[in-house]
C-alpha positions as a Markdown table, in Angstrom:
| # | Residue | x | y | z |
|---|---|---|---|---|
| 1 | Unk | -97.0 | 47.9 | -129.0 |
| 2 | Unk | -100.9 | 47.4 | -129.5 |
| 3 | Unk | -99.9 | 43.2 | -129.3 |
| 4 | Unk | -98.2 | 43.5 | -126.5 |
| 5 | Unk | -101.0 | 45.3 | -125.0 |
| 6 | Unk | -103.4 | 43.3 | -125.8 |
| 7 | Unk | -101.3 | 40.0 | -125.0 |
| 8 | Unk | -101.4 | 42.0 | -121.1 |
| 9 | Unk | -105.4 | 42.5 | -121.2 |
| 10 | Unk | -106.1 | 38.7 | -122.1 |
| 11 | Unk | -103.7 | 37.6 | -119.5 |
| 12 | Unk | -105.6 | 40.1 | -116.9 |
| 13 | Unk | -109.2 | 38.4 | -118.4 |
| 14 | Unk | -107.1 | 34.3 | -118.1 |
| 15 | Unk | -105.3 | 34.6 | -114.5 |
| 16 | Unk | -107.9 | 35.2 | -112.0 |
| 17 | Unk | -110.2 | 31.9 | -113.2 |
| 18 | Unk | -106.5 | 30.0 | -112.9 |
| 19 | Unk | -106.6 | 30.7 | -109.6 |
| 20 | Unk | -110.6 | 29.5 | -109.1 |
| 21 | Unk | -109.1 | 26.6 | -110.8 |
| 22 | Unk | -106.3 | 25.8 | -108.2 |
| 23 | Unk | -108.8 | 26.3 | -105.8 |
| 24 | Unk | -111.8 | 23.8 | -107.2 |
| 25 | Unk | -108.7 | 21.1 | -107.7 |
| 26 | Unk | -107.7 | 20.9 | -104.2 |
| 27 | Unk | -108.0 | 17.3 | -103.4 |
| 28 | Unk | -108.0 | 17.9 | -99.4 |
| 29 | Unk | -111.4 | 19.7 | -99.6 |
| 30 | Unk | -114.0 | 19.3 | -102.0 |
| 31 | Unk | -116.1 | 22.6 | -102.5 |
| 32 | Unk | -119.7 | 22.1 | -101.8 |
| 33 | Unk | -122.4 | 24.3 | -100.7 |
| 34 | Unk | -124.0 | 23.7 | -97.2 |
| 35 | Unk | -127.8 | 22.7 | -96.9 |
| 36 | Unk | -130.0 | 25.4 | -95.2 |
| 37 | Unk | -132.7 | 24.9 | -93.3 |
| 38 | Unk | -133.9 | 28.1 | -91.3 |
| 39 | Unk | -135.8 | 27.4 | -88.0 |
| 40 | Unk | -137.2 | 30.5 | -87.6 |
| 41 | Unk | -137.0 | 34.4 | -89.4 |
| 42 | Unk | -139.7 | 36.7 | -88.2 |
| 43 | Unk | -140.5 | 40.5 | -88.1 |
| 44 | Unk | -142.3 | 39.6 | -84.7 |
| 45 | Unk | -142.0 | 38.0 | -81.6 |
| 46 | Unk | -143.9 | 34.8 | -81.2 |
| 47 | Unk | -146.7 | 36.6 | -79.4 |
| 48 | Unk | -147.1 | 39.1 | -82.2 |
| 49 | Unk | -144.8 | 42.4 | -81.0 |
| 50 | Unk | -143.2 | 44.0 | -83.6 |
| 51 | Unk | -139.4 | 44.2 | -83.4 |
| 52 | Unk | -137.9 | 48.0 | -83.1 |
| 53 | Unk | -134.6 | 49.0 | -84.3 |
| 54 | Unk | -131.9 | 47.7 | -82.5 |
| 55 | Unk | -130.2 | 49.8 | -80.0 |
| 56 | Unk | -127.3 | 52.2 | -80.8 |
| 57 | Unk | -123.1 | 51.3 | -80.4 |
| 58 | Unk | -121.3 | 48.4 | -81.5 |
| 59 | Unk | -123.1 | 45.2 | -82.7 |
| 60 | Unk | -122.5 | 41.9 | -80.0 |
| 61 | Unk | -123.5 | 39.3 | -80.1 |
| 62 | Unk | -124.0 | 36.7 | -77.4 |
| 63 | Unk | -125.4 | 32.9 | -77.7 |
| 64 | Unk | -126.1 | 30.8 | -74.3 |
| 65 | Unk | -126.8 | 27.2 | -73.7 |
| 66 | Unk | -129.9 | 27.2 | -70.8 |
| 67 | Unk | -131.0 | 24.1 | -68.7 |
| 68 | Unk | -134.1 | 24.5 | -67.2 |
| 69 | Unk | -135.0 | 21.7 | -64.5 |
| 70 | Unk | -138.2 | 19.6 | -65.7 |
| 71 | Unk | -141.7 | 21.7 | -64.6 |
| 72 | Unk | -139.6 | 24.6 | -63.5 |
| 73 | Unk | -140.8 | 28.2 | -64.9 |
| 74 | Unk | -137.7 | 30.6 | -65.0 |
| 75 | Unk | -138.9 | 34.1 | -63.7 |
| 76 | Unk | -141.1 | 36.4 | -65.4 |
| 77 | Unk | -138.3 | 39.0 | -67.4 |
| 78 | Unk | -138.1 | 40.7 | -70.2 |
| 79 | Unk | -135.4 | 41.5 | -73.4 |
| 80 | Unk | -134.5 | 44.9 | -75.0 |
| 81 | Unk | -133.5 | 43.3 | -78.2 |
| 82 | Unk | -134.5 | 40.9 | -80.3 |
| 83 | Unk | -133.3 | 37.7 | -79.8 |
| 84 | Unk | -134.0 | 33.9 | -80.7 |
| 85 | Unk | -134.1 | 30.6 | -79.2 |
| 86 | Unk | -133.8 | 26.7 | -80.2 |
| 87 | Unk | -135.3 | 23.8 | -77.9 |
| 88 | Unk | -132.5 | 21.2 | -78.2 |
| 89 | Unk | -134.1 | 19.2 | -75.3 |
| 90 | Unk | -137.6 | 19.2 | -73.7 |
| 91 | Unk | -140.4 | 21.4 | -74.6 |
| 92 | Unk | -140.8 | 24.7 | -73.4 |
| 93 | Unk | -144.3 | 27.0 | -73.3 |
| 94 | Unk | -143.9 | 30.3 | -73.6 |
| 95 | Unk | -146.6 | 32.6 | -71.5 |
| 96 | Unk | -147.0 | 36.1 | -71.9 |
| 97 | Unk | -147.7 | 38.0 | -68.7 |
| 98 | Unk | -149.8 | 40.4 | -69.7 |
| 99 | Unk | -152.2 | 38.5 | -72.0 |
| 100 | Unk | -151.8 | 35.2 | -70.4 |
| 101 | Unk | -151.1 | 33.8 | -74.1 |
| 102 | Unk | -149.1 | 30.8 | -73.7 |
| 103 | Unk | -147.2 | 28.7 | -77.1 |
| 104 | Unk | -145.0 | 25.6 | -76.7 |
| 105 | Unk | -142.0 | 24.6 | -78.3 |
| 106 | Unk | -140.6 | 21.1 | -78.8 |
| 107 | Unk | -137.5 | 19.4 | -79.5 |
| 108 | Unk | -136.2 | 21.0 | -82.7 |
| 109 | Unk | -138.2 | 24.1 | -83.0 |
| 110 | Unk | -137.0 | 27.7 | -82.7 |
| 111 | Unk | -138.8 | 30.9 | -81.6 |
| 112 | Unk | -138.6 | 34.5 | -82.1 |
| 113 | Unk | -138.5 | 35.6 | -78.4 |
| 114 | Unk | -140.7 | 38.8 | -77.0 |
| 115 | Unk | -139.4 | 42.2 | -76.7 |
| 116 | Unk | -140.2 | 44.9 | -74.1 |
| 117 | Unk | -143.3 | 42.5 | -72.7 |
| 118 | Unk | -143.0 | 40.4 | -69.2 |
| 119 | Unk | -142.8 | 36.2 | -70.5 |
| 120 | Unk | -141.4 | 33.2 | -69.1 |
| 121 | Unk | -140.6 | 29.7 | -70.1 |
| 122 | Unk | -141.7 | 27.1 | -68.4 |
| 123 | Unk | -140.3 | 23.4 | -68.8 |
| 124 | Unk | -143.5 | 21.3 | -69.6 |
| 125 | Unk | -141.7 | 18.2 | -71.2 |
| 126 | Unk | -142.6 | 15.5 | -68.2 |
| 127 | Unk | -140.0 | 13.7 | -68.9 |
| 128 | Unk | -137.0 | 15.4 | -69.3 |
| 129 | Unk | -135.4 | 18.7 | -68.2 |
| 130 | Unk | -135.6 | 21.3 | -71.1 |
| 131 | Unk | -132.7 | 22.6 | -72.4 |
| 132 | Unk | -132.6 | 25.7 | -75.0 |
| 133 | Unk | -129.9 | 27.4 | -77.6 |
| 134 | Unk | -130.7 | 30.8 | -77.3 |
| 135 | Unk | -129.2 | 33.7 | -79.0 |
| 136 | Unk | -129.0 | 37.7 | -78.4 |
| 137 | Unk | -128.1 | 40.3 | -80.9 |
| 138 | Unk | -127.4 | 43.6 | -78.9 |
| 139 | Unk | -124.6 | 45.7 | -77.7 |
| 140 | Unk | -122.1 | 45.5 | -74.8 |
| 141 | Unk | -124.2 | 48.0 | -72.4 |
| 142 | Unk | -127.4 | 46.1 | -73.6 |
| 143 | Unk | -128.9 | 43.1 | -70.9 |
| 144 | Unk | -129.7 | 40.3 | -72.6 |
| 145 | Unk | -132.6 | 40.4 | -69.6 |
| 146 | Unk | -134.6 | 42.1 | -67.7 |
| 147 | Unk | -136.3 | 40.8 | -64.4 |
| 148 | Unk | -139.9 | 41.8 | -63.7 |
| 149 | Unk | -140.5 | 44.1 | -60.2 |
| 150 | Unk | -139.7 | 41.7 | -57.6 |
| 151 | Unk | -138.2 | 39.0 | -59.8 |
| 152 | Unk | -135.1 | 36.7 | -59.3 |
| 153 | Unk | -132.7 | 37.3 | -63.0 |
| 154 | Unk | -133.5 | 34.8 | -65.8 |
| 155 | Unk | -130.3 | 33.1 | -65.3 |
């Protein structure tokens, strides 16, 4: 009884890397771990606000291609979350509305966008339309913007 017993616990220790085995061996697609390369992870905005806790109800998530016509400024709005963006065309320069603090962004760079405080981006590449990747981690009732008073919506 006790080697039949432990004949069962080696067998329960052996079958599970079998299987990882099977796995490794499949000719059709070789295992290999991606490359990372983060483009940006911040606490902050990229005009120094701190990011508060996300807002309460179910997590969703929302990512949007934006094309923004070559030294066009998109109208002064806000965000209630945090969010990101990725120039994959063009430049862009942020400006803060209070402050008047303005960053650019080129082809290939990300940015931790503003939260609660009145921006805009403004296409500054002069030879080409910018076009951005941005992404938006909220909640179904939450806008992913906010015009300013007297403001046309973002997009």
């Amino acid at each position: 009884m006790k080697k039949s017993l432990k004949c069962v616990m080696l067998a329960s220790l052996f079958v599970p890397l079998l299987g990882s085995f099977a796995h490794a061996a499949d000719p059709n697609y070789p295992v290999e771990s991606g490359k990372k390369q983060v483009l940006v992870q911040s606490d902050h905005s990229w005009n120094g606000g701190t990011y508060k806790p996300y807002p309460q109800g179910t997590p969703q998530l929302t990512v949007i291609k934006l094309h923004i016509q070559k030294g066009h400024a998109l109208p002064w709005h806000k965000h209630i979350a945090p969010n990101a963006g990725y120039v994959e065309q063009g430049q862009l320069t942020l400006e803060d509305q209070k402050t008047g603090e303005k960053k650019v962004y080129k082809q290939g760079e990300a940015f931790a966008e503003s939260v609660d405080q009145y921006h805009r981006g403004i296409a500054t590449d002069p030879k080409q339309d910018t076009v951005l990747i941005l992404t938006y981690a909220g909640t179904s009732k939450t806008p992913l913007s906010v015009p300013a008073p007297g403001e046309k919506n973002e997009y």
